[in-house]
Every structure is written in C-alpha cells, then in structure tokens.
N, C-alpha and C positions, 0 to 999 in steps of 0.2 A: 504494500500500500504506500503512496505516494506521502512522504513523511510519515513517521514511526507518529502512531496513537498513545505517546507513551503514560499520561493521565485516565487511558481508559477501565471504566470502573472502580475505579479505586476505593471508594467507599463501600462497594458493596462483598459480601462474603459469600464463596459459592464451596466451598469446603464441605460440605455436612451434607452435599446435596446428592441423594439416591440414583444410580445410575443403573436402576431395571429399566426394560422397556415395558409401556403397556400397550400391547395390542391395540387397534380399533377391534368394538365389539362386535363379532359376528352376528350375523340375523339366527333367532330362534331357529332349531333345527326338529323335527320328530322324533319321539323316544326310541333308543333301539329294543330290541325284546328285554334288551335286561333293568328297561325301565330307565337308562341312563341316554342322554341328551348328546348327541354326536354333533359335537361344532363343527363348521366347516371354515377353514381359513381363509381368510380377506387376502385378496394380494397383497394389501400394507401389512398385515400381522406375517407373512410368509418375507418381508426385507431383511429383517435380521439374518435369516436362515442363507439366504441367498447373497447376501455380501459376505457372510462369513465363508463360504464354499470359495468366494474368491479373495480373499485378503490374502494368502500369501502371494499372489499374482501382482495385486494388486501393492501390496509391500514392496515385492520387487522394482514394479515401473517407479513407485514415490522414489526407493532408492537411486536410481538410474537419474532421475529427473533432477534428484539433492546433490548428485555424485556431477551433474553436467548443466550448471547453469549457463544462460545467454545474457548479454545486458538487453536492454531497451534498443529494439530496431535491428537486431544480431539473433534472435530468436529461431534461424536459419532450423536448424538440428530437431531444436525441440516441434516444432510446427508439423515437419515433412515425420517422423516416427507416429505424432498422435494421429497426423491425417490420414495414415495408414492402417490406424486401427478402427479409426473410425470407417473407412473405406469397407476393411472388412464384416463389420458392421451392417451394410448394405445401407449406410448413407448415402447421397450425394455429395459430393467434396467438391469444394472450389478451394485451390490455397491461393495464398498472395493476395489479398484482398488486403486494402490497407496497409501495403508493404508484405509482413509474414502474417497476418491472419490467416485464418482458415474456416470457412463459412459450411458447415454440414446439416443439409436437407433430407425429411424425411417425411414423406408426406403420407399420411393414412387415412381419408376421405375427409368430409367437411366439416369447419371447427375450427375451433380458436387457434391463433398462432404463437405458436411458445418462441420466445427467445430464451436460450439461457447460454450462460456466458461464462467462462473461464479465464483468468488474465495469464501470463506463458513468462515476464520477465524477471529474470533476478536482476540486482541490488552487488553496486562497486563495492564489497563490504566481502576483507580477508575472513572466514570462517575460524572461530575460535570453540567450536561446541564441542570437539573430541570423539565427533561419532567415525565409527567405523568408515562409512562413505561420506566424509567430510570430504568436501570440494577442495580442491587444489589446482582450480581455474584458475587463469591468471587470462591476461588481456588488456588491451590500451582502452580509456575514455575516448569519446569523437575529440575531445580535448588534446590529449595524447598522453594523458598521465595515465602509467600501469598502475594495475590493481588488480587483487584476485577478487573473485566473483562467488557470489553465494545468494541462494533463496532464503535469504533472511526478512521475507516478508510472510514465508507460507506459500507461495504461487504454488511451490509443487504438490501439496496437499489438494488448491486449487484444481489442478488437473487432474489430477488421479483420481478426485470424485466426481467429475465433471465425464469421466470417462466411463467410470459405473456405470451413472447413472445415464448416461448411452448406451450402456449395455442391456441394462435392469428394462430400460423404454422401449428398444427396439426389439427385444427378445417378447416382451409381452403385448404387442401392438392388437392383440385381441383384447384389448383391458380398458384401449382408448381410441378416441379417434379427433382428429385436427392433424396439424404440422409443426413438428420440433424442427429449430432454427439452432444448432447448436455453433456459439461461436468461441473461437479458440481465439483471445486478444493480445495483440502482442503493445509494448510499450506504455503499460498502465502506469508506471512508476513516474516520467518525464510527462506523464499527461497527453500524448500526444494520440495512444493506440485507437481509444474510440473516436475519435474525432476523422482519425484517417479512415478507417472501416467507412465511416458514415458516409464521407466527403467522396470514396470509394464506391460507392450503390449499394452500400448495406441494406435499404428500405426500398429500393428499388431493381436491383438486379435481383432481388431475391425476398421469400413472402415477407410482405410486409407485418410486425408483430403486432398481435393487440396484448400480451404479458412478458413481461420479462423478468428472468430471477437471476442471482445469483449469490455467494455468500462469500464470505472472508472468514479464515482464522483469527483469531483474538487470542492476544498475550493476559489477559486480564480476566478469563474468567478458566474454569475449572472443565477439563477436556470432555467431552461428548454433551457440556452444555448449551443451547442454542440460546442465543440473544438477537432480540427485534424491537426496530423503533420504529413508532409509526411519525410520519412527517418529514421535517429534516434529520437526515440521518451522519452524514459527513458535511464536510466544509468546503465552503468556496477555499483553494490554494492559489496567492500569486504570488508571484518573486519579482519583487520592485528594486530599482538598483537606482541612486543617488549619484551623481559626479556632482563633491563639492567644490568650485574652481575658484582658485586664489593665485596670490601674486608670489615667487618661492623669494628665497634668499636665506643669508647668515643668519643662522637664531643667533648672535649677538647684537643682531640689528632689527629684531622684530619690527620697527616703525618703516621702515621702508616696504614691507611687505603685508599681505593679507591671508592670513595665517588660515588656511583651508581646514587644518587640523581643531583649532577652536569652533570656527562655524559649523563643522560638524559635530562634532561634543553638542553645540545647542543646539542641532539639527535635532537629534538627538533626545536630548531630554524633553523637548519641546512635542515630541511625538507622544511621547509618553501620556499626554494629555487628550488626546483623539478618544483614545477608550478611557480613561479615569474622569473626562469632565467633559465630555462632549457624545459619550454614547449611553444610549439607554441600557442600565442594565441589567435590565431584563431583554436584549436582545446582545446577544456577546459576539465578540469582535476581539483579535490577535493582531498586534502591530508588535513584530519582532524583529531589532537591527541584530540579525547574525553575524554581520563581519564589517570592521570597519577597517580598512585599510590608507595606509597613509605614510608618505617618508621612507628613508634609505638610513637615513645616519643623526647620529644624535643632535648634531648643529648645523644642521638643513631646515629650514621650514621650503615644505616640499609643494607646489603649484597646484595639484588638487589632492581629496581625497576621495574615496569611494565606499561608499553605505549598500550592502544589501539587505534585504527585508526581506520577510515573509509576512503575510496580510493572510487572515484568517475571519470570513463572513459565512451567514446561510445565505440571506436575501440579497437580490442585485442590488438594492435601494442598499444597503448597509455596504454593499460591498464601494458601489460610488462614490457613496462619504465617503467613506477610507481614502480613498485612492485619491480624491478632492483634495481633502483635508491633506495627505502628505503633500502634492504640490503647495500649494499656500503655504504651509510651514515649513519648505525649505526655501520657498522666494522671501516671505517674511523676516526669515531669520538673515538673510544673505543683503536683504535693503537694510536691514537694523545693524546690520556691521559695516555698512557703507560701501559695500561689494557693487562696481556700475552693472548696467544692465545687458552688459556684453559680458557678461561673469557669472551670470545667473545657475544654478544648484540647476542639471540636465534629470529632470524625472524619468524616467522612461520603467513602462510594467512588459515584463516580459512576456514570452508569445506562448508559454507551457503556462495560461492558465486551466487550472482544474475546479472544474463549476459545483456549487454546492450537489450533493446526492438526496433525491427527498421521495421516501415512500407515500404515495397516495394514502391517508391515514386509514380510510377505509377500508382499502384492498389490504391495508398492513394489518388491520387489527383480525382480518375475514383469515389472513394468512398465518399470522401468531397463532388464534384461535383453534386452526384446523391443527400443528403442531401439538400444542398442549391438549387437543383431545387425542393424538396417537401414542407420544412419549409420555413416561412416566411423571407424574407430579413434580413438579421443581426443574424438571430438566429443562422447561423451555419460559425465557425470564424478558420481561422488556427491561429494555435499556437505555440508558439515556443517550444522547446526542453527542457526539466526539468533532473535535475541530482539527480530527485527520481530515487527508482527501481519497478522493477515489472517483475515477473518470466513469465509471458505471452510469453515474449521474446522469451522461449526457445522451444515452439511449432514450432515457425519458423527455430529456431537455428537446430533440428534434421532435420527439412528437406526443405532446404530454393528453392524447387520448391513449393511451399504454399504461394496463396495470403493471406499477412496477415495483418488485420487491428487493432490497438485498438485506441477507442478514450474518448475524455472528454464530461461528462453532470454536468454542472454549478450544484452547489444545493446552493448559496448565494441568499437570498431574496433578493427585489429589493431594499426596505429599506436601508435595514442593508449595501449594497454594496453603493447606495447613500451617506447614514455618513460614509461609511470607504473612498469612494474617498472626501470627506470633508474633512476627516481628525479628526473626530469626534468619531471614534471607529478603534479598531486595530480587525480584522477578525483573527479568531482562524484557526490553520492550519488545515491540515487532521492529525491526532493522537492527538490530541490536545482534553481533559477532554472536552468543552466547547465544539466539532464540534457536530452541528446538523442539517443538511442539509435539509431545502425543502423539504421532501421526497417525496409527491406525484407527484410535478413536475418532478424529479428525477426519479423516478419511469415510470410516464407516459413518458414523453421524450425520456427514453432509449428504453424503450419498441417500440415505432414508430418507432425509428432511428433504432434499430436492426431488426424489421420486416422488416424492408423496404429495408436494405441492404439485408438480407437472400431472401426477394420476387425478387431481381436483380438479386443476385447472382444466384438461383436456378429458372430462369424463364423458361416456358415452351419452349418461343421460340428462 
C-alpha cells in the first residue's frame, strides 16, 4: 500500500478474538430413518474445506511471489506466471493492459459484472524478516539508486488469494451467473497502476463493472481477522515539493544574502497551522514536510532550499484547501522576508496523486453484514478510516454508479499481537523491512471473504 498505515488500529484489541469459522446455515433438511436431520452443505460452508485441499499449492506460489518481487512498472515476471494460471483456468486473458496489467474475463450468462482486483508491486525496501525465502532482489530505482526489493506491503498474499478465489469461481460456475472481471494491477504503490488500466480501456475494451472488491493485509489487527469501513476508507496521497529560492553567499556575511535556509524553517512552521487552526476537526487532514534539504558546507548560505511534503485528505474540497493554503504560505512567508517577486517559493504537487478510496456506505455495511453472518462472531470488525493510500479508489472515482468495496485481512499472529497489546513488542508497520504477515491465514481468509462476497454478489437468484 502506497505509504505504510502505520497508526492503523491502534486503539483497538483483537487478541482474544475466536478464530472458528461459522458456517452459513443450511436450509432444513428431512429426517433420515434414524430420526436424525441430514444437512446439506452450502457452497460457503464447503470454502474452508476447499482452500485447505489447496494451501500447500497455494503456500508454495505466496512463497515464489515473496522469494521474487518486481518494483512498480517492472512487474514483467510476476504478471506473465499469474496470467498463465489464470489462462488455465479457462479465463480470457489480455496482459499488458496499462503497461503489465492483466485483465481476465469470464463470462457465465446475464448479470452483474464483478471486478475484482489484485495489486502485483513490491516496495525498494532491503528484506530484514529472516524467512526462509527472504528476497535477495536487488535492482536500480527509475532514479538509478540500487536497492533490494521486497513485498513489504503484502501484495503477494494479495495474489495468491486473488488466485483462489479464481479458482474457487471458475470451478463452480454452476453456483452463479454474470461476468468476473479479474484484474491483476501493476504499480499501486507510485499511484500510477489504476489510472493507467483505466486510461488503457479498462471500462471499455472490456465489461464494463457494476461491483468491485478487493482487500489488503493489515499490520494492525490479528490474522484471519476481516476489517470494513463503510465510506471513506483511505486517503487522498500527494507529494508536494517546495523550491525555496534565495540569494547564496558567506555565512559570515548573512546581510548580503537571502538566507533560503531561514525562509524555509518559516515555510515550515507556518504550515503547521493549515491543520491546527484552519481545518475543521472533525474533518482531518496531514501536512507532513519529510525532507528538507539545503547547503553543502557549514559557511555557505546556499541559493535555495527544497521542502517535500506529503498532504493527507478524504474530500477534494479539503484536499484544495490544502494545497491553496501551502501556496499562500510559502509566497507569504517569502514577501515577509522581503524575497522580490522573481524569487518566489516554486509550489508544484506532483503527478503520482493517489485519490481518496470511499466504500459506498451502503453497499459496505450490505457487504460487512453478509461477512459477519458467515464467519465466526468477532472475526469480522469495522474499522475506522486510515490516512494511508490506495489507488483502488479510482475504479470507483471513473464511475461512481459501481458498488465498490475494499476491505482488511489481519495477518498479526495471535502471539505476537498478545505482547504488542502488553506492551512487550512494538508490531512492525506495512513497508516496514521486519512485516511478515501470517500468510496462510491471510491467504485463506481473503480467499473465503472474497468468494463469498462474489457468490452474493453474482447469485443466480
């Protein structure tokens, strides 16, 4: 996920929480001779049984997938292996869609159209977890800075159940009928993968969706837990960058010069006020300067400096301000130091925006609901709203008649969540070297929660 959610849940405690499954209850059945009631199993209560027949396969691929990440737009490897399985499958396949997307159609007479969605990239982040098939990718940024490479976000749990649950659908196509739109998304993390798909003919070269799901890993809650938020669910993401420009020279002679370095310090604290005295708060908002940059040497005042930010909204109206508001407070502070108007603070927001993600509240609570009557009590929890991102968002955003859901699958052992609410261990985020999530709970938990929504969604009657 595009920035670590690392504040997510934190309040809440999922430790204690039962991890049976319960069945959907069968319809009455006639007594046999022996006077005893012979159920017959629901396709949902028959998931368990049938993802467990394939978890070591399925083990296997997560491993392969953890053992061989791609960055964002490099996705080459992992794209052409899944579209292969899915081929076999008896999908439809189109790859390259959106750069390495991979768009799998499967059509079973008239009826609602499912999208659901997989994101494929890992994360410039050396692997510190110690597993057996710990990555030891290595590879240049588009930048050119080397780094090793690791799915420190969960993507590859992301696919491994995304692949199930292609299997689970297309295997039982007597169960339902419409057209599953399964898409494999490359470049979620840079923001750029849905947008390209879209820009690509996602809605157009191929059925246009009236549902779309999909779900993410969470470092924050306790593995084969499911968390849903109805409304907004993620965050608007921008990355704003600042040039403060001044005049350089000898720091023993700061009066000849316009110290770029000071203007930004008040650039600076002066933002600070956007969200503490100028936003409502009861609608929240993130103005974060992550890197300021400035100077070579101790007795240099250096000609500019450079501010980048991260901006953090739901609503476009909040995200506007924002972005308002930092112009006006870097021209302001830049007139107040007497900087001419050929020196002006160069705002510019950068082009990897990632647009708020928002569940139709209704479709979410219709989708929660069906959840919590198939799993066990306690396993499936609302949640509240995170100021991560995630480009999912924008399948909804091109055409907001789309019921659209995404939700969360715990992957914190039960342990380990135990001593972090003790207070005995700090839980590593999502992008975080050390995330290694549960996966087969992960795994299997998405895979049921996503058949089970797609079996509702597309049911016969």
């Amino acid at each position: 996920m595009r920035h670590a959610l690392t504040a997510f849940l934190a309040a809440v405690s999922f430790s204690s929480i039962a991890m049976a499954q319960t069945p959907v209850a069968a319809p009455a059945q006639p007594a046999s001779e022996s006077g005893m009631v012979q159920p017959t199993p629901t396709p949902q209560s028959e998931l368990p049984g049938l993802i467990a027949k394939d978890m070591e396969g399925l083990m296997t691929l997560y491993r392969d997938l953890h053992a061989n990440p791609e960055l964002s737009l490099q996705e080459v490897n992992t794209a052409a292996k899944l579209a292969k399985r899915l081929k076999a499958m008896k999908f439809d396949v189109t790859e390259k869609v959106g750069g390495t997307g991979v768009v799998a159609v499967m059509k079973n007479g008239s009826g609602p159209v499912l999208l659901i969605r997989a994101d494929m990239d890992g994360l410039p982040v050396v692997e510190q977890t110690g597993l057996d098939f710990a990555s030891k990718v290595r590879t240049k940024t588009p930048e050119g800075i080397e780094t090793g490479v690791m799915h420190a976000c969960g993507h590859d749990t992301h696919m491994t159940a995304f692949i199930e649950t292609a299997k689970l659908l297309s295997s039982q196509k007597d169960k339902w009928k419409g057209t599953l739109v399964m898409i494999l998304q490359p470049a979620e993390e840079v923001g750029k993968g849905a947008r390209d798909m879209l820009e690509d003919g996602l809605y157009t070269r191929f059925p246009r969706p009236t549902h779309a799901i999909a779900f993410h890993d969470a470092a924050n809650l306790q593995a084969g837990v499911v968390g849903y938020t109805p409304g907004y669910a993620l965050a608007n993401v921008d990355s704003v960058d600042i040039v403060v420009k001044g005049l350089g020279g000898h720091g023993a002679y700061p009066q000849t010069t316009r110290d770029p370095i000071v203007l930004g310090s008040r650039i600076v604290t002066s933002l600070q006020t956007l969200v503490s005295r100028e936003q409502d708060p009861q609608d929240p908002a993130v103005v974060t300067v992550g890197s300021f940059q400035a100077g070579a040497k101790h007795n240099i005042i250096p000609d500019q400096a450079l501010l980048l930010l991260t901006i953090r909204s739901y609503s476009d109206e909040t995200r506007a301000k924002l972005i308002k508001g930092i112009e006006r407070i870097a021209r302001g502070e830049a007139i107040a130091a007497g900087v001419p108007d050929d020196k002006m603070p160069v705002v510019s927001v950068k082009d990897e925006f990632t647009p708020s993600t928002y569940n139709p509240p209704e479709f979410a609570e219709q989708m929660g609901n069906l959840l919590k009557g198939h799993f066990a009590e306690g396993r499936v929890v609302k949640t509240p709203a995170v100021m991560g991102g995630e480009d999912f968002g924008r399948f909804y955003r091109a055409d907001k008649s789309i019921n659209s859901f995404i939700f969360w699958v715990g992957g914190v052992s039960a342990d380990k969540m135990a001593a972090a609410d003790a207070g005995q261990i700090t839980l590593p985020s999502l992008h975080s070297p050390f995330w290694a999530p549960e996966a087969d709970k992960v795994i299997a938990t998405a895979s049921e929660a996503m058949t089970v929504l797609a079996m509702d969604i597309l049911k016969k009657d």
